[in-house]
Backbone of each chain as ProteinMPNN parsed JSONL, in Angstrom:
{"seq_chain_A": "XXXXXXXXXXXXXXXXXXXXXXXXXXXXXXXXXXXXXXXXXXXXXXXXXXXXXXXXXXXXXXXXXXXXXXXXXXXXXXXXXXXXXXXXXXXXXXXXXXXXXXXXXXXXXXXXXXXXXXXXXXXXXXXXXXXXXXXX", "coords_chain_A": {"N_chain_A": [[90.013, 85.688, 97.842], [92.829, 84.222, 98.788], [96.204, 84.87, 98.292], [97.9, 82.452, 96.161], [98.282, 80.1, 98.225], [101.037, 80.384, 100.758], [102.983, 83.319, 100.964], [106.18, 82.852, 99.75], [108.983, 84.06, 100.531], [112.058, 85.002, 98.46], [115.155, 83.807, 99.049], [117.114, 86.014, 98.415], [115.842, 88.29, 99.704], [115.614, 87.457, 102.085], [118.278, 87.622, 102.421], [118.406, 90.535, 102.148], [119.355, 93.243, 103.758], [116.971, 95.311, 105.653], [117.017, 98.614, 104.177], [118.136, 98.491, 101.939], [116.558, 96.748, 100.547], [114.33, 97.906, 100.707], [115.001, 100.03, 98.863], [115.422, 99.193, 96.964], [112.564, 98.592, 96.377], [111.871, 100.823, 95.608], [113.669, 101.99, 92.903], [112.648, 100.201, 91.166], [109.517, 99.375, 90.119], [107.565, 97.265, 91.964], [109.028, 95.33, 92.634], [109.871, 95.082, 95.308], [107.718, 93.506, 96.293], [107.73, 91.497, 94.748], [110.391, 90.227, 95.527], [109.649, 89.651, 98.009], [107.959, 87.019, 97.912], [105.398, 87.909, 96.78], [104.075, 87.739, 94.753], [101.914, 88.116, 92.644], [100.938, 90.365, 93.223], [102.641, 91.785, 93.06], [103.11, 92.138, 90.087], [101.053, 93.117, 89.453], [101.228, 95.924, 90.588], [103.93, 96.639, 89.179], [102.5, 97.292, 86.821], [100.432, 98.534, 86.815], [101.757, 100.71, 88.131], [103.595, 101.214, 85.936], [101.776, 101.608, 83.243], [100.358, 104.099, 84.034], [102.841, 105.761, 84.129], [103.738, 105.888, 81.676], [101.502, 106.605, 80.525], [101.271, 108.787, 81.314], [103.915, 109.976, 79.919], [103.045, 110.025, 77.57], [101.198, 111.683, 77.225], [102.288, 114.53, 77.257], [103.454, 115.121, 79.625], [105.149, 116.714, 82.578], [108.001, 115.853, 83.586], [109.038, 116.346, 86.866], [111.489, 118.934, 88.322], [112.544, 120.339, 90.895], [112.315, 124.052, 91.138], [113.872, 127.282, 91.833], [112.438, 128.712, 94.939], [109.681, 128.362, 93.857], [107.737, 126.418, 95.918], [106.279, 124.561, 95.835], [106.826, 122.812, 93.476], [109.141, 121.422, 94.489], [107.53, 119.429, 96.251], [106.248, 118.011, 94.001], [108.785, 117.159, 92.475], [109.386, 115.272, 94.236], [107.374, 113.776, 94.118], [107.758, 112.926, 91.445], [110.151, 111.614, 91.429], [110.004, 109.758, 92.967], [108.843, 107.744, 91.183], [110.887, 105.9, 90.587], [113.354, 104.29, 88.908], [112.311, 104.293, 86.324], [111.847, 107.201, 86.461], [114.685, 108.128, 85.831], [115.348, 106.984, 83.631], [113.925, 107.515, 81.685], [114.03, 110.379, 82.086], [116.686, 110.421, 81.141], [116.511, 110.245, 78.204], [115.318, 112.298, 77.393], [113.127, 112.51, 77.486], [109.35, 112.948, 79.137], [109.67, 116.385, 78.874], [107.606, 117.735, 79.192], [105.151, 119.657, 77.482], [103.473, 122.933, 77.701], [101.951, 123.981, 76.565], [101.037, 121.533, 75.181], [97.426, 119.993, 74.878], [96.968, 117.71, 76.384], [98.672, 117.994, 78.943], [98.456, 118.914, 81.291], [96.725, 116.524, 82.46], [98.755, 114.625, 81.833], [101.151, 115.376, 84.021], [99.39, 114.34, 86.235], [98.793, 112.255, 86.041], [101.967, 111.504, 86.066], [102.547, 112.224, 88.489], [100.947, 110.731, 90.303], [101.83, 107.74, 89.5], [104.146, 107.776, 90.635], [103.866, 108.48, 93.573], [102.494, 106.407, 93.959], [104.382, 103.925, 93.526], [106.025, 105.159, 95.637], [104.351, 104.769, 98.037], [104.06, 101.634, 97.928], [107.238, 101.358, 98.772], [106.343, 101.82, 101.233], [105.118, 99.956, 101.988], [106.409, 97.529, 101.636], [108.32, 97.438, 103.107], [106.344, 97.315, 105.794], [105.842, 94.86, 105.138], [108.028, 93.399, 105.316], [108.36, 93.674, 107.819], [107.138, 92.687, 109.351], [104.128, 94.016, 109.615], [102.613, 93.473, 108.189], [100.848, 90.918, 107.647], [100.232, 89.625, 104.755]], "CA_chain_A": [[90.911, 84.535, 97.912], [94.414, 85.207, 99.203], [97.288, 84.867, 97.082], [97.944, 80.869, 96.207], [99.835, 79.642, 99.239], [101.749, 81.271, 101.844], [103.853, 83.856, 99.744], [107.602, 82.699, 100.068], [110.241, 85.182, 100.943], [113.089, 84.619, 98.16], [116.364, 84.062, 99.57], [118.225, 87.311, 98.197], [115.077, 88.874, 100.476], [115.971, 87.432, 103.544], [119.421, 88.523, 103.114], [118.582, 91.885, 101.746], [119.49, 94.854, 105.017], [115.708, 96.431, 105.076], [116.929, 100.045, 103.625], [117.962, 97.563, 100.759], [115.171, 95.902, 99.972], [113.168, 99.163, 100.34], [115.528, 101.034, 98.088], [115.12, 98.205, 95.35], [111.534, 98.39, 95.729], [111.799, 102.06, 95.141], [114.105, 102.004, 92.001], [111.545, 98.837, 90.448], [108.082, 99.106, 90.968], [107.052, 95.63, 92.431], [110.079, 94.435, 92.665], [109.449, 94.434, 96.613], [106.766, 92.487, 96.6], [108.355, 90.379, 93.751], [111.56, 89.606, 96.291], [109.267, 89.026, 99.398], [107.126, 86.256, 97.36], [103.925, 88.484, 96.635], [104.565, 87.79, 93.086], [101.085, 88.618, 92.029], [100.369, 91.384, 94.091], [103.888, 93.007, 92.224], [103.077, 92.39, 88.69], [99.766, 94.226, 89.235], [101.561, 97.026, 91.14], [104.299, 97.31, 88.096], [101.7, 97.144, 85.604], [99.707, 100.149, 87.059], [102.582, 101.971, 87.629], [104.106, 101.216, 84.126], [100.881, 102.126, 82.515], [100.144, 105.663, 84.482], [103.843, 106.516, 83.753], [103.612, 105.835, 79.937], [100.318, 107.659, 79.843], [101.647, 110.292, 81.655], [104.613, 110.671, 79.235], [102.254, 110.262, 75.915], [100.171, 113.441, 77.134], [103.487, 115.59, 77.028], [103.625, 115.51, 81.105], [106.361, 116.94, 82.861], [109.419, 115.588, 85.081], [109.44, 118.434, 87.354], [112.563, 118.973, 89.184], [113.102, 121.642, 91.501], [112.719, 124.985, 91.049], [113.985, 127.563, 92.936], [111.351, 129.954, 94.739], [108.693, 127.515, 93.883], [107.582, 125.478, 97.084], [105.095, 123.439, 95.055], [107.564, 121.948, 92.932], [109.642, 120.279, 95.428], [106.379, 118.46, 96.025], [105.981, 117.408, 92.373], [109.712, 116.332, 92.144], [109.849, 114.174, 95.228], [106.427, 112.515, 93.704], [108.402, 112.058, 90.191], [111.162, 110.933, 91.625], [108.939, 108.236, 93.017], [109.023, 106.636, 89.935], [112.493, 105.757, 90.58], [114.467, 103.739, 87.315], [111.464, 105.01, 85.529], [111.959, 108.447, 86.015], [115.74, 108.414, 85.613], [115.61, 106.719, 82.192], [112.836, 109.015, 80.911], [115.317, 111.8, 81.861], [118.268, 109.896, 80.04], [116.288, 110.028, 76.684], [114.772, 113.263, 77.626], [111.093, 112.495, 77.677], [109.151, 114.221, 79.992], [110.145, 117.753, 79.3], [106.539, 118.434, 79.262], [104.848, 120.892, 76.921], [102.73, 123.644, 78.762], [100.802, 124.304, 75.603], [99.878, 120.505, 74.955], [96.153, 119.54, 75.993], [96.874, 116.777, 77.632], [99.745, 118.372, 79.875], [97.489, 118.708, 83.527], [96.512, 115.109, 82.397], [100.117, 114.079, 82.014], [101.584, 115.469, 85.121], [98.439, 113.941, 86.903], [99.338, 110.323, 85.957], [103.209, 110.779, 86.278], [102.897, 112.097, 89.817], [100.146, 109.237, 90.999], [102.172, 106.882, 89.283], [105.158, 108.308, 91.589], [103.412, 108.368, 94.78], [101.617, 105.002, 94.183], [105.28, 103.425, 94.295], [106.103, 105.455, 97.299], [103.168, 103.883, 98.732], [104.593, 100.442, 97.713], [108.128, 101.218, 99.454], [106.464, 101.249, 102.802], [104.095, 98.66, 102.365], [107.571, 96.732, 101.34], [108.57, 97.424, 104.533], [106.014, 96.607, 106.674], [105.827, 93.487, 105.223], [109.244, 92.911, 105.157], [109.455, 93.607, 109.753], [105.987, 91.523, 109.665], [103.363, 94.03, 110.279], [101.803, 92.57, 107.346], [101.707, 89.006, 107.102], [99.943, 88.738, 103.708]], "C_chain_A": [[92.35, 85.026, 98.065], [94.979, 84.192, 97.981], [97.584, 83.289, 96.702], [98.727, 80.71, 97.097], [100.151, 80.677, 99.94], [102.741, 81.731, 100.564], [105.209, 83.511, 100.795], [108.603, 83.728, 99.567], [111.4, 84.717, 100.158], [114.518, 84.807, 98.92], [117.27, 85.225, 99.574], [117.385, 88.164, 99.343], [115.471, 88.272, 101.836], [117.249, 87.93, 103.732], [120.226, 89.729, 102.614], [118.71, 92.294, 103.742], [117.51, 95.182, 104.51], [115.834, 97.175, 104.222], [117.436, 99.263, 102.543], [117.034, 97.29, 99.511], [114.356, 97.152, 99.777], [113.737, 100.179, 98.892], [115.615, 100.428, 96.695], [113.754, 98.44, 94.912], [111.243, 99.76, 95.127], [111.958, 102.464, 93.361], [112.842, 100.914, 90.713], [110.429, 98.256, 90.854], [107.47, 97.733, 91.057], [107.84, 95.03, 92.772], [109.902, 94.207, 94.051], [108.958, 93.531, 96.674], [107.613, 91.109, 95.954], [109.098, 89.81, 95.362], [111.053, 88.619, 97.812], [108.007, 88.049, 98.922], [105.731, 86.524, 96.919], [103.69, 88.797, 95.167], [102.999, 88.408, 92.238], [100.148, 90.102, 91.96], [101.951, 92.817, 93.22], [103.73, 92.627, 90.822], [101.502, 93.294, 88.237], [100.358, 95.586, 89.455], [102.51, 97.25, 89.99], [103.257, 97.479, 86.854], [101.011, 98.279, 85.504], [100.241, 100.963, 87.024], [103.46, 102.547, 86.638], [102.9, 101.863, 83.279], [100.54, 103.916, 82.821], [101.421, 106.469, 84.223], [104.077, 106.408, 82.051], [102.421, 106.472, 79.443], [100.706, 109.191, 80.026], [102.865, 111.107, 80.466], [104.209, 111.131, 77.767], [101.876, 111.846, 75.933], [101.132, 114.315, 77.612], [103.402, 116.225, 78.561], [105.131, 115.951, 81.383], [107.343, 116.533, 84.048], [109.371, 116.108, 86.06], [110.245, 117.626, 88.185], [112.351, 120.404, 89.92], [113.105, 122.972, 91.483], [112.567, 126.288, 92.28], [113.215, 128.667, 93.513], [109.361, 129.035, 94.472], [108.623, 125.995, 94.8], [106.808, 124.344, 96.403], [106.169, 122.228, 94.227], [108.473, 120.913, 93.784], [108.415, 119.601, 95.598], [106.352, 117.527, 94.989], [107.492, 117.019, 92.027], [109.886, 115.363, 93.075], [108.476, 113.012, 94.607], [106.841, 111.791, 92.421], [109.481, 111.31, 90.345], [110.945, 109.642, 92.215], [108.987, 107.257, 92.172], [110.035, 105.582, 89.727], [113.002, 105.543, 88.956], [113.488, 104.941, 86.474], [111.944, 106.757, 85.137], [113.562, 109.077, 85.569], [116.066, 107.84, 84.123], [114.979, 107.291, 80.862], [113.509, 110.191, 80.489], [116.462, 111.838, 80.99], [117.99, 110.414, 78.564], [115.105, 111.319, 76.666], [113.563, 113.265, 77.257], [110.985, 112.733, 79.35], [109.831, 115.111, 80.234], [109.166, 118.293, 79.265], [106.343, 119.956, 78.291], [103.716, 121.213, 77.433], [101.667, 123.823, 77.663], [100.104, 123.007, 74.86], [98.517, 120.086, 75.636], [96.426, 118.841, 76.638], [98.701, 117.201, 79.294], [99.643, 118.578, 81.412], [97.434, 117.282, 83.708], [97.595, 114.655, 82.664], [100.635, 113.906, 83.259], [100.649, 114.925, 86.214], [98.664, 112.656, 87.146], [100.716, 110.123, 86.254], [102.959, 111.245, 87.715], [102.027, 111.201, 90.545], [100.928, 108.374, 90.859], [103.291, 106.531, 90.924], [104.84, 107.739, 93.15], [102.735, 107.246, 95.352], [102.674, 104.227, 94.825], [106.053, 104.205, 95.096], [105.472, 104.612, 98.545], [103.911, 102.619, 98.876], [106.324, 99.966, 98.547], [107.448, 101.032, 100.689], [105.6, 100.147, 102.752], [104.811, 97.343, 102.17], [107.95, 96.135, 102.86], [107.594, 96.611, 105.807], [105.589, 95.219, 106.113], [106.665, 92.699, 105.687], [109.338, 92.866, 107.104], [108.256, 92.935, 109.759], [104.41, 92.486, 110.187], [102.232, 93.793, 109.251], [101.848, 91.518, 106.843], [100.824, 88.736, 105.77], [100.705, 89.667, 102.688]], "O_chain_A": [[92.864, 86.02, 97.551], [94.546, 83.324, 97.223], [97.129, 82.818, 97.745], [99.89, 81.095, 96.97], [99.634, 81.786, 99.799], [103.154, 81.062, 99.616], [105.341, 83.73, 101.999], [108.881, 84.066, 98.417], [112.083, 83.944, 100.83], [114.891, 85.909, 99.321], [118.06, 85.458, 100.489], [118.139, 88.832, 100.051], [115.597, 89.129, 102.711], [117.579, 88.532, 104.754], [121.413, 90.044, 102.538], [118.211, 91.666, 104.675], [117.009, 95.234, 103.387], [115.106, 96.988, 103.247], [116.612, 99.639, 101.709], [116.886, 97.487, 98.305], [113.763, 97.363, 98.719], [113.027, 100.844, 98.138], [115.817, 100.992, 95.619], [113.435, 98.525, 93.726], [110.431, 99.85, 94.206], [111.085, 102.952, 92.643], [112.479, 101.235, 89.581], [110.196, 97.253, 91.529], [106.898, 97.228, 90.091], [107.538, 93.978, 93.335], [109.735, 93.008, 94.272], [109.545, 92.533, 97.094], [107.98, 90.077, 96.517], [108.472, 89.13, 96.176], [111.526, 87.65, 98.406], [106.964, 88.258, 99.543], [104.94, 85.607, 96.698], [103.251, 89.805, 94.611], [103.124, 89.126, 91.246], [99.297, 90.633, 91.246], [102.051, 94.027, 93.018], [104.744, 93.058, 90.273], [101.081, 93.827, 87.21], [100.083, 96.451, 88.624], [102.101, 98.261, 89.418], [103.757, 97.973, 85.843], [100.899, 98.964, 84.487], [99.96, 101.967, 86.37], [103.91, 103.678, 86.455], [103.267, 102.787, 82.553], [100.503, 104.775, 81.941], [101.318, 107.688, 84.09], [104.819, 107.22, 81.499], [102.248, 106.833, 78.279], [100.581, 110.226, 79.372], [102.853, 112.301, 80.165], [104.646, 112.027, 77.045], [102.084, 112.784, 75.163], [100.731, 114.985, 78.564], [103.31, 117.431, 78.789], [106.094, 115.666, 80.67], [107.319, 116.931, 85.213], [110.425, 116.736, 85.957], [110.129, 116.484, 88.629], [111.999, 121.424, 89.328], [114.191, 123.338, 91.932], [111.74, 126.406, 93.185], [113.165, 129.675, 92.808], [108.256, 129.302, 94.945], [109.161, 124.914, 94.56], [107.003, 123.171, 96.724], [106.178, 121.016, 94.443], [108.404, 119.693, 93.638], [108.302, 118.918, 94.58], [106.437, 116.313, 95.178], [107.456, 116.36, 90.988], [110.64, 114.457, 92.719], [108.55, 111.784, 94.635], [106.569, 110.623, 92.145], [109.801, 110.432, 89.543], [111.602, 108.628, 91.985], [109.154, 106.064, 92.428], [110.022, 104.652, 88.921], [113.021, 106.391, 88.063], [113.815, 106.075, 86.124], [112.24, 107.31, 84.078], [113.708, 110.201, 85.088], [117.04, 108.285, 83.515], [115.299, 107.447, 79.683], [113.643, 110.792, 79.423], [117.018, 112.742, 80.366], [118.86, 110.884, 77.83], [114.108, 111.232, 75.949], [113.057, 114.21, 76.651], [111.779, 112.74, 80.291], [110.544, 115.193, 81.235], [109.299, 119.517, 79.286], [107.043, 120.969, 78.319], [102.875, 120.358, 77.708], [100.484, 123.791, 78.001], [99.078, 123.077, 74.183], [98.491, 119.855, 76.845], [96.207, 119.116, 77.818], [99.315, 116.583, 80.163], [100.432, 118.452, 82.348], [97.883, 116.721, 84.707], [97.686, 114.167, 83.791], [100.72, 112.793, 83.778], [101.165, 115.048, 87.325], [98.717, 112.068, 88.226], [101.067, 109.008, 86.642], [103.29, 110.286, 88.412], [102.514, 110.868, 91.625], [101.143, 107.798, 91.925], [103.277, 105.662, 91.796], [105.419, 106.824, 93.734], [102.437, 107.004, 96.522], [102.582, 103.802, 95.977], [107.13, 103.629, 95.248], [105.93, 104.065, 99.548], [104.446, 102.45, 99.972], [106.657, 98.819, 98.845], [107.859, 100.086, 101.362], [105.498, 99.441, 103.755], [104.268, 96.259, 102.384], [107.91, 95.054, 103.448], [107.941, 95.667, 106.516], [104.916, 94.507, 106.859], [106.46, 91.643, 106.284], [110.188, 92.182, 107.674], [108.45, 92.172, 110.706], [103.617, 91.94, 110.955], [101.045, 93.933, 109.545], [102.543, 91.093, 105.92], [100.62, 87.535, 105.594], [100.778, 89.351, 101.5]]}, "seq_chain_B": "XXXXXXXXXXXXXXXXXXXXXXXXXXXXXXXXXXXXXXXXXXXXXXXXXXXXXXXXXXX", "coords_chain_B": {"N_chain_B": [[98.92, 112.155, 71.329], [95.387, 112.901, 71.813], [92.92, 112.746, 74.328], [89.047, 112.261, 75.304], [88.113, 114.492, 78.498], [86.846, 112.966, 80.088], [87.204, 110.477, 79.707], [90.105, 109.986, 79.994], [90.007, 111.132, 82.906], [88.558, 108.318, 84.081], [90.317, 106.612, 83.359], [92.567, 107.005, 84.795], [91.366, 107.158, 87.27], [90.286, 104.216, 87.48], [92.961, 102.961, 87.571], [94.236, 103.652, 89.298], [91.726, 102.514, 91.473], [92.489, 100.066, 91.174], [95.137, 99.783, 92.139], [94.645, 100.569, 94.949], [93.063, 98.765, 95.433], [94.577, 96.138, 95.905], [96.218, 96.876, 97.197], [95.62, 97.66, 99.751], [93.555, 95.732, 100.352], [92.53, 92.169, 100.895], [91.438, 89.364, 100.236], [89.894, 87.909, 97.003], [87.632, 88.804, 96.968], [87.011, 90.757, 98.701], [88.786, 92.614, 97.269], [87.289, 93.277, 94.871], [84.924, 94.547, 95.576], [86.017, 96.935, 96.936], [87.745, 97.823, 95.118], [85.096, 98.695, 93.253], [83.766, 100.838, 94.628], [85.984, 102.301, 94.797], [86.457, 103.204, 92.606], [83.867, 104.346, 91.646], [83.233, 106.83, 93.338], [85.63, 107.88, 92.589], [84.966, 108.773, 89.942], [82.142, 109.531, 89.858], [81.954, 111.468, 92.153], [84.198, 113.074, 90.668], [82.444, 114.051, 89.124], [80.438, 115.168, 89.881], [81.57, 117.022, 91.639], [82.226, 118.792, 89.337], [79.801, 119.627, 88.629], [79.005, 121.013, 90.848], [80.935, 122.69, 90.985], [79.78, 124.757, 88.7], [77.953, 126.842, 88.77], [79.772, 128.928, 89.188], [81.719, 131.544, 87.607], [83.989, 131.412, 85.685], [87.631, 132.531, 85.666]], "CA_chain_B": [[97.45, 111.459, 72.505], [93.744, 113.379, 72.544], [91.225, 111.89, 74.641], [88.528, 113.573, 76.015], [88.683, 114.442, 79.829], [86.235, 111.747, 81.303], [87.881, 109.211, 79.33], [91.454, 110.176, 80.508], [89.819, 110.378, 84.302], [88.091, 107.105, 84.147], [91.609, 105.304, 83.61], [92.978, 107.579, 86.168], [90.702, 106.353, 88.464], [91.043, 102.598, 87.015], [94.522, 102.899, 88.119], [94.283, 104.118, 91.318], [91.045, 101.644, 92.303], [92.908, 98.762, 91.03], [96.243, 99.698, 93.248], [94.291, 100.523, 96.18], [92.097, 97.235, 95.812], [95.722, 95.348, 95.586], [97.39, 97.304, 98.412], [94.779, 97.462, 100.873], [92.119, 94.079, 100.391], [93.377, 91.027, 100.775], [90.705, 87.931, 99.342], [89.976, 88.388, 95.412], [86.157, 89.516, 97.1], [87.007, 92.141, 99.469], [89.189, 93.648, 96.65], [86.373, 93.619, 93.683], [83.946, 95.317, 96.123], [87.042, 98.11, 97.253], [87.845, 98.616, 94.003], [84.283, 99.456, 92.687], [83.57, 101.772, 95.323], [86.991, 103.423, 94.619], [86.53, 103.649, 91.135], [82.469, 105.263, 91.692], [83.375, 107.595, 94.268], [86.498, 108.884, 92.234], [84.681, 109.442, 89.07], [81.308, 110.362, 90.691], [82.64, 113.001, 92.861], [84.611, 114.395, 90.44], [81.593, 114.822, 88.166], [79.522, 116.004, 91.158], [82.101, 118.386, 91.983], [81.865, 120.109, 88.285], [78.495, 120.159, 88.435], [78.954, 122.058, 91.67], [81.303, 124.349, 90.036], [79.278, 125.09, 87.456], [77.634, 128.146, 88.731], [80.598, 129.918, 89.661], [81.928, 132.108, 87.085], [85.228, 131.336, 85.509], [89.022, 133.865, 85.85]], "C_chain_B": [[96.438, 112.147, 73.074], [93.254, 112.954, 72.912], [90.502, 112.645, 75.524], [88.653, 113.418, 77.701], [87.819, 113.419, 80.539], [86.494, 110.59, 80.556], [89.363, 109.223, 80.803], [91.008, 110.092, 82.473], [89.648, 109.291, 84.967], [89.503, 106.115, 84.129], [92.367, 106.273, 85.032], [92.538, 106.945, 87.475], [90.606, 104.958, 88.313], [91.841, 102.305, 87.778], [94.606, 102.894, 89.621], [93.346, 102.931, 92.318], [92.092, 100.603, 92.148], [94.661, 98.838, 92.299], [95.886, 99.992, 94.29], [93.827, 99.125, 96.713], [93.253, 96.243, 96.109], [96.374, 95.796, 97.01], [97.097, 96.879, 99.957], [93.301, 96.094, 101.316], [93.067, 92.924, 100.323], [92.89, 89.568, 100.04], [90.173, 88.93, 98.44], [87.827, 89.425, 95.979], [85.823, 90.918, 97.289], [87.877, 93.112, 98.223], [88.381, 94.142, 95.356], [85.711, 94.548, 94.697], [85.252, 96.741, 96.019], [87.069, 98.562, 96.021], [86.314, 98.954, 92.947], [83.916, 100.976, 93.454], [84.901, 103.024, 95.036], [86.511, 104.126, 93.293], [85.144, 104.525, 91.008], [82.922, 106.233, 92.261], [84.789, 108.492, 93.614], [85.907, 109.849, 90.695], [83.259, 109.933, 88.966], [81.275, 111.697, 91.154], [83.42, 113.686, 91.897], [83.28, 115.06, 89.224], [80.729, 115.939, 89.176], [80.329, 117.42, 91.475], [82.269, 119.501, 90.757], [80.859, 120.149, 88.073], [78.406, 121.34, 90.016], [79.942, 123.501, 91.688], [80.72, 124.913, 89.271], [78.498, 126.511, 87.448], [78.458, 129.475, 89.076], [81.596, 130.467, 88.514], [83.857, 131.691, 86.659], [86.316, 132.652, 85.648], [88.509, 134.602, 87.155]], "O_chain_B": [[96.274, 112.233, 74.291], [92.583, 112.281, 72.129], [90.959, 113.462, 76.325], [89.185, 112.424, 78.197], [88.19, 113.064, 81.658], [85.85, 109.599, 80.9], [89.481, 108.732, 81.926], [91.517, 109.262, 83.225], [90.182, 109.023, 86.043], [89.645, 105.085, 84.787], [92.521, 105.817, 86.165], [93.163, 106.414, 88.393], [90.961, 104.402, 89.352], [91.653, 101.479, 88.671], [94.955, 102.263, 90.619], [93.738, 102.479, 93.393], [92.609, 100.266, 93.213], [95.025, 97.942, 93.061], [96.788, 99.765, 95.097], [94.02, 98.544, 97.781], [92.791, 95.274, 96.711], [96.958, 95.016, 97.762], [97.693, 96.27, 100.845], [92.526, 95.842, 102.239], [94.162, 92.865, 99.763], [93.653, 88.811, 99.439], [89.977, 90.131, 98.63], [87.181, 90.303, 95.408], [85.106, 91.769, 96.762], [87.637, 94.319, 98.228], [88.678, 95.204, 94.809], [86.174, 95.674, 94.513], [85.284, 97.438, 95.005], [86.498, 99.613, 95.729], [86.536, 99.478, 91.856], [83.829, 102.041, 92.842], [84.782, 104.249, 95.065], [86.271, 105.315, 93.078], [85.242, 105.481, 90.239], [83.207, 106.977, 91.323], [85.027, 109.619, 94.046], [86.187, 111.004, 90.376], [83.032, 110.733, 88.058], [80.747, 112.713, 90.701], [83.482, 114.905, 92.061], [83.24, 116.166, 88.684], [80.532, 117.152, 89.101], [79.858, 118.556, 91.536], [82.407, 120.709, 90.951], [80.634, 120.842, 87.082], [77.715, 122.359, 90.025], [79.833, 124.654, 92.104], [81.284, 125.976, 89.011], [78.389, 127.211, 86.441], [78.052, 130.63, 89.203], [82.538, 129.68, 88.423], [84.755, 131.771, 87.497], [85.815, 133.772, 85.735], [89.143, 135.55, 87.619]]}, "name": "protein", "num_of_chains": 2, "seq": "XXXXXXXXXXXXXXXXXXXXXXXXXXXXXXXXXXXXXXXXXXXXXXXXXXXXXXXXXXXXXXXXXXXXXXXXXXXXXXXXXXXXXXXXXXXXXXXXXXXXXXXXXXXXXXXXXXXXXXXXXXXXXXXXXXXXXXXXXXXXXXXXXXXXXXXXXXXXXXXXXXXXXXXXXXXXXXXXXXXXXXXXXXXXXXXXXXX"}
């Protein structure tokens, strides 16, 4: 069953710029959808990615940023940085510094970089909703 | 937060069927079916695949 109704495009969404609107949905997972009327379709999508990033930080996962010499990590910070707000307010109050010797620490970093990459996912699927190549 | 590892996968994979079934299905049908198949096939395969590690010697 599709969503109730034709989803309506809130006004601030029609006169978001695209790289806008994409860069909101980035920072606030759902919030895309939220703005372009897919209201149910974005409280599932923050909900998953609120939950996989709060599991991820329980099991002492780690942020990763950057390091230098290690190619892998750029990987694993462009997927945490995915997170957007999320991962910048985590950092504020310094959760996720990940401990290497907690069990759940593979687990951790497993859920914060899905979480990450899920709303990645969700920026372009913002998008192509947002130029129409998805009309639901 | 201990839980054992096919707990902790099983929501892993939860997660993931339920945002695929959401991203990619569009009537409430096509996304129950998507998301069982996601959710078998992620925690299936990964059992299948440590049972197919299993004879290969760990370090």
């Amino acid at each position: 069953m599709p969503e109730a109704g034709r989803p309506r495009e809130t006004r601030l969404a029609q006169r978001l710029p695209l790289p806008v609107l994409m860069l909101l949905a980035w920072l606030v997972p759902g919030l895309g959808h939220l703005l372009l009327g897919r209201r149910l379709r974005a409280a599932v999508f923050c909900a998953v990615i609120l939950v996989g990033f709060v599991v991820g930080l329980v099991l002492d996962g780690e942020l990763m940023l950057p390091h230098a010499g290690d190619p892998l990590s750029y990987l694993a910070a462009i997927a945490n940085i995915g997170n957007g707000v999320l991962f910048f307010v985590a950092r504020h109050f310094d959760l996720g510094q990940g401990a290497v010797t907690a069990p759940g620490y593979e687990f951790g970093n497993t859920f914060l970089l899905t979480a990450g990459m899920m709303n990645l996912l969700l920026v372009l699927d913002t998008h192509d909703i947002a130029v129409g190549k998805k009309d639901w | 937060m201990t839980l054992d590892h096919l707990t902790l996968m099983g929501l892993d994979a939860l997660l993931i069927a339920v945002f695929f079934s959401f991203l990619w299905k569009r009537t409430r049908r096509e996304r129950w079916h998507h998301f069982w198949k996601v959710f078998a096939a992620l925690l299936l395969g990964a059992v299948a695949l440590g049972w197919l590690m299993y004879p290969f010697p760990r370090g």
